[in-house]
PDB file with one MODEL, atoms N, CA, C and O in Angstrom:
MODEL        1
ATOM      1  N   UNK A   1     123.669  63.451 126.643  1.00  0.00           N
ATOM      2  CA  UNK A   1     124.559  64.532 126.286  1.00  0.00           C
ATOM      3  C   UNK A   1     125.485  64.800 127.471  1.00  0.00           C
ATOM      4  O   UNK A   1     125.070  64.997 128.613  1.00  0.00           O
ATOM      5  N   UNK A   2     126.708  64.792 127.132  1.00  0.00           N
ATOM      6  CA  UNK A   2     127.446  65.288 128.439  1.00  0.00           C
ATOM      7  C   UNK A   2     127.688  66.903 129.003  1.00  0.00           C
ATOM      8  O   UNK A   2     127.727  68.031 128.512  1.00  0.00           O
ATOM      9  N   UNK A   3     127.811  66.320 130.237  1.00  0.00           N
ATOM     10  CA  UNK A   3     127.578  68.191 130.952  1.00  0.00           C
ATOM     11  C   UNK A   3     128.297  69.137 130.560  1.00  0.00           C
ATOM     12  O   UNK A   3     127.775  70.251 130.618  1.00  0.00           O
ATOM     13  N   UNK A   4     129.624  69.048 130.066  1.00  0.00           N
ATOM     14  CA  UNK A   4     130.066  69.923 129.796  1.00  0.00           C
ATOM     15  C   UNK A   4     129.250  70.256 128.311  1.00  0.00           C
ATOM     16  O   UNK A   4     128.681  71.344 128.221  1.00  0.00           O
ATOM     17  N   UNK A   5     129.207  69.355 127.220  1.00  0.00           N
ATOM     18  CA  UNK A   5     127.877  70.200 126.595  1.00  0.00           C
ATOM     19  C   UNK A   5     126.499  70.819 126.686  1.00  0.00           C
ATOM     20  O   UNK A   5     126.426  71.843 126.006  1.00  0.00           O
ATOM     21  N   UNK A   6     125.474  70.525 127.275  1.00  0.00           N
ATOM     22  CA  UNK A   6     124.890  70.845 128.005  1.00  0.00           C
ATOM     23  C   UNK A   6     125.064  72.562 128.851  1.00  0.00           C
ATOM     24  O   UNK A   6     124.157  73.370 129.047  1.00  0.00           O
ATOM     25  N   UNK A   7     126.609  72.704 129.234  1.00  0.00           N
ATOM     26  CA  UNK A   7     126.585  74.183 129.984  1.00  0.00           C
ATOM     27  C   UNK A   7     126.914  75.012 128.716  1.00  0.00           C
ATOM     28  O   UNK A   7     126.520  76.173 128.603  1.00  0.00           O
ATOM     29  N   UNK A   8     127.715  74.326 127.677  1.00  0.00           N
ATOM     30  CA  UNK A   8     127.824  74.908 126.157  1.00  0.00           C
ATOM     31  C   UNK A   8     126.909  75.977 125.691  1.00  0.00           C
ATOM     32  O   UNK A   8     127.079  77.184 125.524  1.00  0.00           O
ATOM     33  N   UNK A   9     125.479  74.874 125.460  1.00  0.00           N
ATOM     34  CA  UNK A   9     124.489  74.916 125.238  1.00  0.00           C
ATOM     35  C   UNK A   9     123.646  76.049 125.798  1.00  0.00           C
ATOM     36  O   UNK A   9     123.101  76.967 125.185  1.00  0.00           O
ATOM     37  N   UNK A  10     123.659  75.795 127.032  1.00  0.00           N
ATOM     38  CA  UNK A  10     123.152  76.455 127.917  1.00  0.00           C
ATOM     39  C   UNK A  10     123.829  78.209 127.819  1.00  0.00           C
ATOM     40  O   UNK A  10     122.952  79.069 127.738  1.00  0.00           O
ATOM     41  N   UNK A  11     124.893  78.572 127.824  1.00  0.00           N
ATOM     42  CA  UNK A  11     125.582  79.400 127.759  1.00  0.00           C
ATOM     43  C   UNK A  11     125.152  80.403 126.141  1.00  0.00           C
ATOM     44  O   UNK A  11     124.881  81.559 125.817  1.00  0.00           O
ATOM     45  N   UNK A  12     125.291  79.302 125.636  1.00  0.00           N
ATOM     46  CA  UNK A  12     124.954  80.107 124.199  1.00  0.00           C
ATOM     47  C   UNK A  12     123.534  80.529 123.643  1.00  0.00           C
ATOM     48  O   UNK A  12     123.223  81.218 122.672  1.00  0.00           O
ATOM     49  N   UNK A  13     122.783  79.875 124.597  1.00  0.00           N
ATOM     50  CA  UNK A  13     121.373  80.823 124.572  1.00  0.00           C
ATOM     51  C   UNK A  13     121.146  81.452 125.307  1.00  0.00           C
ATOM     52  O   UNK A  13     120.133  82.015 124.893  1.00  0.00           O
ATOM     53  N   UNK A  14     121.414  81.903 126.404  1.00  0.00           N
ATOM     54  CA  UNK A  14     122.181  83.440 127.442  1.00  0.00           C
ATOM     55  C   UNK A  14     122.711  84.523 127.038  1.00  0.00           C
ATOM     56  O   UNK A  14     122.541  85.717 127.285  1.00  0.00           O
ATOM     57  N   UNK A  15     123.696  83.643 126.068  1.00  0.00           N
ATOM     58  CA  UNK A  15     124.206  84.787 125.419  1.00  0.00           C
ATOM     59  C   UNK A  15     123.425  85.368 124.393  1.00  0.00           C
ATOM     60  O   UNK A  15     123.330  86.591 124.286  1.00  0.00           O
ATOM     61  N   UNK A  16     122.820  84.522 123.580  1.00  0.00           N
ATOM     62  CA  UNK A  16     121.964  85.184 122.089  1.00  0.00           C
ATOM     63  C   UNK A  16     121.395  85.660 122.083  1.00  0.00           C
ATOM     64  O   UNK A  16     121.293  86.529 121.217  1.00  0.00           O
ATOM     65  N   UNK A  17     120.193  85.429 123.436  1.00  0.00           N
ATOM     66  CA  UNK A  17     119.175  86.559 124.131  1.00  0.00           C
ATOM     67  C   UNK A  17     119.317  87.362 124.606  1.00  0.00           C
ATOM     68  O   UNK A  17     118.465  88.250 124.562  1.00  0.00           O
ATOM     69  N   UNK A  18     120.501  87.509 125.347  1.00  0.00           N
ATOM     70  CA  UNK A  18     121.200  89.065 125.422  1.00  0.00           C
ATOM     71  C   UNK A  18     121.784  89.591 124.329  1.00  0.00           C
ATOM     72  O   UNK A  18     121.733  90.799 124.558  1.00  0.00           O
ATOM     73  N   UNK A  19     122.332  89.437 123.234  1.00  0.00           N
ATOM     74  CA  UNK A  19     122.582  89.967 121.932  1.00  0.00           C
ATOM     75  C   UNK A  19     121.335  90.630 121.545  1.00  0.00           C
ATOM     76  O   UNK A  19     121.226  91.823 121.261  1.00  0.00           O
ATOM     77  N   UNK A  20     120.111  89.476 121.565  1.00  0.00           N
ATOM     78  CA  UNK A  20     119.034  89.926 120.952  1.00  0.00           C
ATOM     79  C   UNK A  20     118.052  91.192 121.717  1.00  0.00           C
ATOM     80  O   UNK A  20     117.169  91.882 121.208  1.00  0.00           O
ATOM     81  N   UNK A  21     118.644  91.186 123.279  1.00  0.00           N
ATOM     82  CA  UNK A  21     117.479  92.229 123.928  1.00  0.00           C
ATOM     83  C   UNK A  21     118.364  93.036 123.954  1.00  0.00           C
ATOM     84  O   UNK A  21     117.562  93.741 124.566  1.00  0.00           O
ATOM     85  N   UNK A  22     119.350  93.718 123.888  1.00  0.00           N
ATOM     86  CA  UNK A  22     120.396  94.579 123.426  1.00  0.00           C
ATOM     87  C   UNK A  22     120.145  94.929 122.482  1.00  0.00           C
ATOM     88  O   UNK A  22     119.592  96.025 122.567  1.00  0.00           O
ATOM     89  N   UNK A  23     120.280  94.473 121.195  1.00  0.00           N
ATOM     90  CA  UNK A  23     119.925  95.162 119.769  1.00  0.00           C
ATOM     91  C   UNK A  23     118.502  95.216 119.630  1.00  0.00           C
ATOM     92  O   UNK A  23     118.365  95.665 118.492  1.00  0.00           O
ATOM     93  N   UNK A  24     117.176  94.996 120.182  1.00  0.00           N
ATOM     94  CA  UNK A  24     116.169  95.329 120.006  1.00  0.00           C
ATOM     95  C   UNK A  24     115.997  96.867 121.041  1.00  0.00           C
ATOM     96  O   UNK A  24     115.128  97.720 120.866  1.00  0.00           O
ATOM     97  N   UNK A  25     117.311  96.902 122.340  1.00  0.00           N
ATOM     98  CA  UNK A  25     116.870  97.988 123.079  1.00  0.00           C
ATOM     99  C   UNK A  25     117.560  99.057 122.533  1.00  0.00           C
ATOM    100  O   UNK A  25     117.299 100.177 122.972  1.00  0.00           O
ATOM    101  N   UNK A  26     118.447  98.924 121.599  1.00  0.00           N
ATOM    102  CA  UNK A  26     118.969 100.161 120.783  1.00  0.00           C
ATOM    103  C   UNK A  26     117.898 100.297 119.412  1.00  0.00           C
ATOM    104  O   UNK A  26     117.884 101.394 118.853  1.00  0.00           O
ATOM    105  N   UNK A  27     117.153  99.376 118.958  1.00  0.00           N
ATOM    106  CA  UNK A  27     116.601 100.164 117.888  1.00  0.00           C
ATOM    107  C   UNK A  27     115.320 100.439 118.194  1.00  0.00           C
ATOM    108  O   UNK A  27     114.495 100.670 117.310  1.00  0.00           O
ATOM    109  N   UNK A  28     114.942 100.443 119.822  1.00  0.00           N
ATOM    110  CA  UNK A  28     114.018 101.219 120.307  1.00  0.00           C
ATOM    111  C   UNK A  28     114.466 102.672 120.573  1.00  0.00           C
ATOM    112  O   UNK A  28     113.747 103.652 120.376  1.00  0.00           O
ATOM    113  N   UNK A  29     115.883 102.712 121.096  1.00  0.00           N
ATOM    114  CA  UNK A  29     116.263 103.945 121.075  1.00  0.00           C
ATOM    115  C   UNK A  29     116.740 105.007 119.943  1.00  0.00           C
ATOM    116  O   UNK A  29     116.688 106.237 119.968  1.00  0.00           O
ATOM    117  N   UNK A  30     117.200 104.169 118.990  1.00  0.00           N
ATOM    118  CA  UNK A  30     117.299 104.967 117.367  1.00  0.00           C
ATOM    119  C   UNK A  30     115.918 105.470 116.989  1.00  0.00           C
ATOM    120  O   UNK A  30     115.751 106.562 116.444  1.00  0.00           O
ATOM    121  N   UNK A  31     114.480 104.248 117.441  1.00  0.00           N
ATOM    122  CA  UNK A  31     113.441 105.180 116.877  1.00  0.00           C
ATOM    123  C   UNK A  31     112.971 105.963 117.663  1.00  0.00           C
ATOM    124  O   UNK A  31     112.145 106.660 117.073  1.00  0.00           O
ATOM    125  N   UNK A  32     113.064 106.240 118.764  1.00  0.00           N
ATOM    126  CA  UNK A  32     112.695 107.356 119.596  1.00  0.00           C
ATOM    127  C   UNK A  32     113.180 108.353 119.052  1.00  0.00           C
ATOM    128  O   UNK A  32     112.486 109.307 118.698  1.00  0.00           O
ATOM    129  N   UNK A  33     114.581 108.282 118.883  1.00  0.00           N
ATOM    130  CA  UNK A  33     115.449 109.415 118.252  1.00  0.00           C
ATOM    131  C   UNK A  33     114.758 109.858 117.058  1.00  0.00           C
ATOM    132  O   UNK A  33     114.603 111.075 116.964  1.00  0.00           O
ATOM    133  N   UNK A  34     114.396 109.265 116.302  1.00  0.00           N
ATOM    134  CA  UNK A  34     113.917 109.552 114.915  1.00  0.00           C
ATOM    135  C   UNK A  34     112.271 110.254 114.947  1.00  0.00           C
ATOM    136  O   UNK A  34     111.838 110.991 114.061  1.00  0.00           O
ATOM    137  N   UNK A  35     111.530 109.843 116.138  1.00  0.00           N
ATOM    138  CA  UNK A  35     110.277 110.363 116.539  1.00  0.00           C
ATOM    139  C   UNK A  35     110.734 112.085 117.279  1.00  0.00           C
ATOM    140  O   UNK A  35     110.010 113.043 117.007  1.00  0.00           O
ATOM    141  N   UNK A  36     111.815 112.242 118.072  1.00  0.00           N
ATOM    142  CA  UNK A  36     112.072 113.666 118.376  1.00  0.00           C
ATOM    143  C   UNK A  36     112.190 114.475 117.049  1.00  0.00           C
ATOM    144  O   UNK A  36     112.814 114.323 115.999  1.00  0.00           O
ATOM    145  N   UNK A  37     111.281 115.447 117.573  1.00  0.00           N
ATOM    146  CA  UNK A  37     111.708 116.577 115.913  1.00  0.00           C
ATOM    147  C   UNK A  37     113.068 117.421 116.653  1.00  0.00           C
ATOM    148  O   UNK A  37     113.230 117.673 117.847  1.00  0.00           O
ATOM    149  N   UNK A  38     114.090 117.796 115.306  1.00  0.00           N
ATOM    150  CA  UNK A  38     115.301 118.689 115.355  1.00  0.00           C
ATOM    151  C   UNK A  38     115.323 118.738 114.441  1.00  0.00           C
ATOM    152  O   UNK A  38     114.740 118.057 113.598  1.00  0.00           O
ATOM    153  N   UNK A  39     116.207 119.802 114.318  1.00  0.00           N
ATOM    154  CA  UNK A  39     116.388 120.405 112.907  1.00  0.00           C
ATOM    155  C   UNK A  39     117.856 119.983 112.104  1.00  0.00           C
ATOM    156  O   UNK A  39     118.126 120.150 110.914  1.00  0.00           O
ATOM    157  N   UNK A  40     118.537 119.495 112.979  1.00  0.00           N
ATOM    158  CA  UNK A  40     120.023 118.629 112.697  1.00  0.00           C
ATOM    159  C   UNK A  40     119.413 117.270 111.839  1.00  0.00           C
ATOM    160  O   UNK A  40     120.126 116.854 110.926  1.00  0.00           O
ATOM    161  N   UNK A  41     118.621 116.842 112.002  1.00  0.00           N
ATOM    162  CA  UNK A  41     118.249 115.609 111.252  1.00  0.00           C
ATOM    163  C   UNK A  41     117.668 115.852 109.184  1.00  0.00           C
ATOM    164  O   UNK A  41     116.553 116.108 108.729  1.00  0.00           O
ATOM    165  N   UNK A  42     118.446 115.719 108.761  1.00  0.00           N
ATOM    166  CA  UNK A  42     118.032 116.224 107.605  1.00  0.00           C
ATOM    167  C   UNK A  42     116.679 114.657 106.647  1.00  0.00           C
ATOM    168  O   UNK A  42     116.879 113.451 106.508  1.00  0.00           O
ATOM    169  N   UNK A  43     115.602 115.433 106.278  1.00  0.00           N
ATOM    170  CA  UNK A  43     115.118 114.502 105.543  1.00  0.00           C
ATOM    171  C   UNK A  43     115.804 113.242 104.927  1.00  0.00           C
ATOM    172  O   UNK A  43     115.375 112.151 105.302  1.00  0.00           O
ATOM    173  N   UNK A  44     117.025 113.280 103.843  1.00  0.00           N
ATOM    174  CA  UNK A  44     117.705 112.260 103.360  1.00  0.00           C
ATOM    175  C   UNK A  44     118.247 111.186 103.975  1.00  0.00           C
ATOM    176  O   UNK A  44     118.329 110.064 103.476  1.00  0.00           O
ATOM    177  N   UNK A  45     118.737 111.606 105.388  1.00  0.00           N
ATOM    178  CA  UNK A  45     119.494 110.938 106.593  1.00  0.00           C
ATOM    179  C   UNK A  45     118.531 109.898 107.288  1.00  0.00           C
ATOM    180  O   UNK A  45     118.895 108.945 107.976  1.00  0.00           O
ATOM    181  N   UNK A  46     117.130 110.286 106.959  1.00  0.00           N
ATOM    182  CA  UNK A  46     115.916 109.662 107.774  1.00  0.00           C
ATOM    183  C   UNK A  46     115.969 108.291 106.986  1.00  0.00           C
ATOM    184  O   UNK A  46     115.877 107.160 107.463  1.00  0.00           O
ATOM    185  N   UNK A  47     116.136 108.651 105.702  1.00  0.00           N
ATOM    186  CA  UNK A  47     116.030 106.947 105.199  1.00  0.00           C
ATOM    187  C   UNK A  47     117.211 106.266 106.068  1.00  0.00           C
ATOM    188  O   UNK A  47     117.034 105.523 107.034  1.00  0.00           O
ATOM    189  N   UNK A  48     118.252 106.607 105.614  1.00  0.00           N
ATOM    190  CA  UNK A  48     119.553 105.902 106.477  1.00  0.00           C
ATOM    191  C   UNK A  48     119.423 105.477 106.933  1.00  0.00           C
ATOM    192  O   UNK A  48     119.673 104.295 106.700  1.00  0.00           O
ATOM    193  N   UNK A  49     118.654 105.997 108.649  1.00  0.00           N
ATOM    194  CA  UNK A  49     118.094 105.826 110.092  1.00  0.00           C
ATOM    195  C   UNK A  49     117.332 104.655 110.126  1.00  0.00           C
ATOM    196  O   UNK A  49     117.502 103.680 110.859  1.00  0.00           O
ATOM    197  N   UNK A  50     116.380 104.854 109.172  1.00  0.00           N
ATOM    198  CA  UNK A  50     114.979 103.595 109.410  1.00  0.00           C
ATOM    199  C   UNK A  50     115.832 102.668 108.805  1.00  0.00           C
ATOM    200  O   UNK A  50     115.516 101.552 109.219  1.00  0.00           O
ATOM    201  N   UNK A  51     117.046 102.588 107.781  1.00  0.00           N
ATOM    202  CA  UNK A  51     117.542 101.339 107.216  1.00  0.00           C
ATOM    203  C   UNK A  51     117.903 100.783 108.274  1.00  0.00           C
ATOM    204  O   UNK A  51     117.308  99.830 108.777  1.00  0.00           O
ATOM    205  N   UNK A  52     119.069 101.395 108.797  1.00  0.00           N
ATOM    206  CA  UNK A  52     119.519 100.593 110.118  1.00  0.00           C
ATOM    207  C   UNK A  52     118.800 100.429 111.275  1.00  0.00           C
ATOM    208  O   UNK A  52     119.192  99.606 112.101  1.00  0.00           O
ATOM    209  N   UNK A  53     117.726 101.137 111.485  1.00  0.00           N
ATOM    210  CA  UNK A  53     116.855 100.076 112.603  1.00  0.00           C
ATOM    211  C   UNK A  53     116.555  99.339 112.175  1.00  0.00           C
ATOM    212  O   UNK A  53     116.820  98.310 112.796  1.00  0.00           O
ATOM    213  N   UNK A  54     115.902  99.157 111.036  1.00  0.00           N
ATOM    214  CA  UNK A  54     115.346  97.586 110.261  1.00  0.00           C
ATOM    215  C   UNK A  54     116.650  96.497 110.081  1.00  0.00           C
ATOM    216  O   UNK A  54     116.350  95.313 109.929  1.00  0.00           O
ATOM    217  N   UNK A  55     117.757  96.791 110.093  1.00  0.00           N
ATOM    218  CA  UNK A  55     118.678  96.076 109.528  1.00  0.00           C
ATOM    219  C   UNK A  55     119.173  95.561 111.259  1.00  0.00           C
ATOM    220  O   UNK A  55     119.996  94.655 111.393  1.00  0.00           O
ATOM    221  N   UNK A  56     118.416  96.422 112.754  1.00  0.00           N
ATOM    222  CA  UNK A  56     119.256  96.095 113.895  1.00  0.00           C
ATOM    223  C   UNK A  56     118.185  95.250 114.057  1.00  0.00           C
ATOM    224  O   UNK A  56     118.453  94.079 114.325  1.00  0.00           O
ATOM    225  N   UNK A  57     116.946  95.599 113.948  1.00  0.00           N
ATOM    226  CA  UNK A  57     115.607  94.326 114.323  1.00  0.00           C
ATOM    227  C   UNK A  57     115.482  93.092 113.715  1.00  0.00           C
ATOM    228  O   UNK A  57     114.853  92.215 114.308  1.00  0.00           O
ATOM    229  N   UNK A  58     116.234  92.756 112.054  1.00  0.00           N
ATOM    230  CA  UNK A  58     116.269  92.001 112.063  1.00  0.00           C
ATOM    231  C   UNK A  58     117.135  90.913 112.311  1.00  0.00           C
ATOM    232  O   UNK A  58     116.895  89.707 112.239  1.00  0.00           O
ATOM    233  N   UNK A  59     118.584  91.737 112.734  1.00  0.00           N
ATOM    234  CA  UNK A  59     119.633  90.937 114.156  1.00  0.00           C
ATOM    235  C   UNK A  59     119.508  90.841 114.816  1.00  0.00           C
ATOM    236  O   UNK A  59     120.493  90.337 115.355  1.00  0.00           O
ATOM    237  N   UNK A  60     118.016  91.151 116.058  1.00  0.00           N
ATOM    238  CA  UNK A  60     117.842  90.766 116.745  1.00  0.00           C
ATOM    239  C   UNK A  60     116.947  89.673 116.750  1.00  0.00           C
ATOM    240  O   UNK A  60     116.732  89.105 117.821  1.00  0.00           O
ATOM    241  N   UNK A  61     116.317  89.242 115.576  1.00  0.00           N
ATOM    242  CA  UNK A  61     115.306  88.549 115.287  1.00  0.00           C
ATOM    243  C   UNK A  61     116.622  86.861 114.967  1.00  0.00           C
ATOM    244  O   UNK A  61     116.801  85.739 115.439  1.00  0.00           O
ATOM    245  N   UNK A  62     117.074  87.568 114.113  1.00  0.00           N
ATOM    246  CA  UNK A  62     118.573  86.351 114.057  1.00  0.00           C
ATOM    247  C   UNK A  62     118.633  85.657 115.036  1.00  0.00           C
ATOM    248  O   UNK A  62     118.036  84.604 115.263  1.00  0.00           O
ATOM    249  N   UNK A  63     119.535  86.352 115.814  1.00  0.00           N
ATOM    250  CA  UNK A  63     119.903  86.030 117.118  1.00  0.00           C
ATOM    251  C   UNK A  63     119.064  85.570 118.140  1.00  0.00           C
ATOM    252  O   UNK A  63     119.664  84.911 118.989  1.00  0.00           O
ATOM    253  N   UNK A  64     117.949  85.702 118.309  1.00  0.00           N
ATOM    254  CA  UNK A  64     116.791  84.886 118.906  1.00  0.00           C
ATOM    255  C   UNK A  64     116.363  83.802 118.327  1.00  0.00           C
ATOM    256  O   UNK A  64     116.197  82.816 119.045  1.00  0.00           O
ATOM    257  N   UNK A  65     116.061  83.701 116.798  1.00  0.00           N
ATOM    258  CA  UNK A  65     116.164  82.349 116.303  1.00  0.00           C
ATOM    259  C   UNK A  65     117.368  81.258 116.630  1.00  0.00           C
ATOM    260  O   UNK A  65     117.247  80.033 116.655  1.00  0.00           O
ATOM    261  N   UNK A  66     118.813  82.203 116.924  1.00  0.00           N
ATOM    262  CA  UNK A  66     119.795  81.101 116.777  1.00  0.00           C
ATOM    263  C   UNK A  66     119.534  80.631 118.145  1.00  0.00           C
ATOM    264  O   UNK A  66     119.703  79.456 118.473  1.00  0.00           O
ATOM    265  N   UNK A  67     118.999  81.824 119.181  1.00  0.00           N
ATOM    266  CA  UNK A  67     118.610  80.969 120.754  1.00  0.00           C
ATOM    267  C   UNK A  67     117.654  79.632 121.042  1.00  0.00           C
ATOM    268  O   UNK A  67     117.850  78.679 121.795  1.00  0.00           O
ATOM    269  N   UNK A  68     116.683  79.897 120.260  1.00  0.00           N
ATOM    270  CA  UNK A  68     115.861  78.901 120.170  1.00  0.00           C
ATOM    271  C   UNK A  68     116.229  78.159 119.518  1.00  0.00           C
ATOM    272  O   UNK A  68     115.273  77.478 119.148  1.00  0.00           O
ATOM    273  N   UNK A  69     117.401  77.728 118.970  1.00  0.00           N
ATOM    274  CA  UNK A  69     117.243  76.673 118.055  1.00  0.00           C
ATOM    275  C   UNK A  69     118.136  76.010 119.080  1.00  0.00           C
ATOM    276  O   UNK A  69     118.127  74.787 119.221  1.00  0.00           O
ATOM    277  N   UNK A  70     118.893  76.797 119.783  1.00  0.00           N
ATOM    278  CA  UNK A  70     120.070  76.081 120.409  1.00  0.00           C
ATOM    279  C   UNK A  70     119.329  75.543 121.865  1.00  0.00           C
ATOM    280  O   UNK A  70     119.812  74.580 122.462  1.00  0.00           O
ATOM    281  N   UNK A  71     118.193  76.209 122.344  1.00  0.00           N
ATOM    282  CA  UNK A  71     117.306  75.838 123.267  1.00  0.00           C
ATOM    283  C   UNK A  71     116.492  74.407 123.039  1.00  0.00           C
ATOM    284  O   UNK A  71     116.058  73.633 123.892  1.00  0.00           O
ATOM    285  N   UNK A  72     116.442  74.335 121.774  1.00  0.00           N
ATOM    286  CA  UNK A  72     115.838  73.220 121.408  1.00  0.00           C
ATOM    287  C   UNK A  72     116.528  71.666 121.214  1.00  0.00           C
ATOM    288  O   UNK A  72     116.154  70.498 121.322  1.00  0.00           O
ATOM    289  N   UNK A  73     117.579  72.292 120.914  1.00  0.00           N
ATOM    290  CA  UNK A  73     118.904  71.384 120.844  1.00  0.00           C
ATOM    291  C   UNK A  73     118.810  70.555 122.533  1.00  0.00           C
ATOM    292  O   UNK A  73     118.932  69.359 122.797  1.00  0.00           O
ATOM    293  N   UNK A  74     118.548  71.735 123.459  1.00  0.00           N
ATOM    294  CA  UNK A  74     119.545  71.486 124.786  1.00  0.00           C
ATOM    295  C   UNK A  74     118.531  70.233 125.040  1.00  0.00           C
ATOM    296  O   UNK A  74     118.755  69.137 125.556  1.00  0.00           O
ATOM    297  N   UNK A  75     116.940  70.968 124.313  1.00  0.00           N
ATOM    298  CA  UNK A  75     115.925  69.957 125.169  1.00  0.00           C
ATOM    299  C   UNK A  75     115.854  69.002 124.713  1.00  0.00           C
ATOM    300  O   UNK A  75     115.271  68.243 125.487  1.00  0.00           O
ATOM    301  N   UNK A  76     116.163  68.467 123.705  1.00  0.00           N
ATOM    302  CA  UNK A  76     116.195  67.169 123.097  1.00  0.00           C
ATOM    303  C   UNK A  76     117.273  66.286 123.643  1.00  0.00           C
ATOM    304  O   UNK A  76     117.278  65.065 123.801  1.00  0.00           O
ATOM    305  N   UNK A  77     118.347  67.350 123.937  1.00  0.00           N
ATOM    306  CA  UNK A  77     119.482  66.416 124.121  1.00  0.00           C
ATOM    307  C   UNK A  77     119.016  66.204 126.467  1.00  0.00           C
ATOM    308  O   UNK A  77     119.361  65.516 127.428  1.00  0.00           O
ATOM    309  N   UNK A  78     118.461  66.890 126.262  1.00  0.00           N
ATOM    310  CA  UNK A  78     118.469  66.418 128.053  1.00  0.00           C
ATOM    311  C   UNK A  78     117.228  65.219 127.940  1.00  0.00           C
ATOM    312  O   UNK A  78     117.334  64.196 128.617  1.00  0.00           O
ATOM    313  N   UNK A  79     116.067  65.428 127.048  1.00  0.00           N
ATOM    314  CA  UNK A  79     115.409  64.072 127.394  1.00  0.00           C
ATOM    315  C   UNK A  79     115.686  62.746 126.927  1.00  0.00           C
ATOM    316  O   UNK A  79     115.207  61.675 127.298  1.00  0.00           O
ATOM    317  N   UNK A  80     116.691  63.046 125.892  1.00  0.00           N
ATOM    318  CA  UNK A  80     117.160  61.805 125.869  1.00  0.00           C
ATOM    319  C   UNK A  80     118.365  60.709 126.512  1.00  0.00           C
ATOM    320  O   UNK A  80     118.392  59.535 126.141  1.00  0.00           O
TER     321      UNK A  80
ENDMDL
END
């Protein structure tokens, strides 16, 4: 594989894993939010809330698959 693919490669699973520990560290912080009691938070809104953490965990779950796949790529292509 040539180097300039290889840093491609390399680059784009850097990046995905930071996509992915980014959006897993905000929907740690949405559910914290959702664990504080207030009175601004109305019951109905709570579904909302848990939709979109579920909908940010499983972009971060994405985006870690697309790392590893591209990690896997790199390693195949360097031992051969």
């Amino acid at each position: 594989m040539a180097d300039k693919q290889i840093k491609v490669l390399k680059d784009k699973v850097t990046d995905y894993k930071r996509y992915a520990f980014v959006l897993l560290s905000l929907s740690i912080f949405m559910f914290i939010g959702l664990l504080i009691p207030t009175e601004a938070l109305a019951t109905e809104s709570q579904t909302l809330y848990v939709a979109m953490n579920m909908a940010v965990l499983v972009l971060a779950v994405v985006y870690h698959r697309i790392a590893m796949f591209n990690q896997k790529k790199l390693n195949e292509g360097e031992a051969s």
